[in-house]
C-alpha positions as CSV (number, residue, x, y, z in Angstrom):
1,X,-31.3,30.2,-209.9
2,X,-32.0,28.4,-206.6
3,X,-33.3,25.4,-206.1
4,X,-36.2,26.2,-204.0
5,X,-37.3,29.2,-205.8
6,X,-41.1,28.8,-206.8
7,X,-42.3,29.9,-210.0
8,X,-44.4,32.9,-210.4
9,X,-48.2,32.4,-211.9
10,X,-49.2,34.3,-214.8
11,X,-51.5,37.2,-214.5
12,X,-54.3,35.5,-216.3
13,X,-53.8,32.8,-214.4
14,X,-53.8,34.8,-211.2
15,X,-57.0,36.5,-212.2
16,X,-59.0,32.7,-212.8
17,X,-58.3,32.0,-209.1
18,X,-59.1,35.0,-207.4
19,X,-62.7,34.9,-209.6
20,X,-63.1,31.3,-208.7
21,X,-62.5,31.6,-204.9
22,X,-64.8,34.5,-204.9
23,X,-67.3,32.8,-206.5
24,X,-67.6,34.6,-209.7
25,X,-66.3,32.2,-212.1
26,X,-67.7,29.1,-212.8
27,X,-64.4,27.4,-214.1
28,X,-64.5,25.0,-217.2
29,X,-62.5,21.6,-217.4
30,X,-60.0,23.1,-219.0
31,X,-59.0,25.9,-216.9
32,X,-59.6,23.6,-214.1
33,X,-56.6,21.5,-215.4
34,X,-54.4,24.8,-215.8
35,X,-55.7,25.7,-212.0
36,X,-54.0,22.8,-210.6
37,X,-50.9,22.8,-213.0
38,X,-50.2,25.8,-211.9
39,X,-50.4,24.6,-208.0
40,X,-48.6,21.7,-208.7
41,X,-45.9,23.7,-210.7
42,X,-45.2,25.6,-207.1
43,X,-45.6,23.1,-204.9
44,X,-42.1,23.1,-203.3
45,X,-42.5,19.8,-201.6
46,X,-40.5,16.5,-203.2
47,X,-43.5,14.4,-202.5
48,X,-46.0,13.3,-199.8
49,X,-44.5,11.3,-197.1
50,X,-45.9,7.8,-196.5
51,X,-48.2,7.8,-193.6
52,X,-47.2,5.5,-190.3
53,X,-48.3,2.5,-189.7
């Protein structure tokens, strides 16, 4: 598998967004939590870069 290859979100998961961004859904802390897991989990970027001084 390559390295850069991001992972795929889970239906369910899918479906909580789209009804959040919509509007629809009012999220609870947990599925927040799984929200931004899942974000995080595809994020393809090692790390923010420090900003210049």
């Amino acid at each position: 598998m390559p390295k850069n290859t991001p992972r795929q979100t889970s239906p369910k998961v899918s479906t909580l967004a789209a009804g959040v961004l919509a509007g629809r859904v009012k999220p609870t802390a947990a599925q927040v939590r799984t929200l931004a897991g899942s974000a995080l989990g595809q994020d393809q970027t090692p790390g923010q870069k420090p900003k210049g001084r």
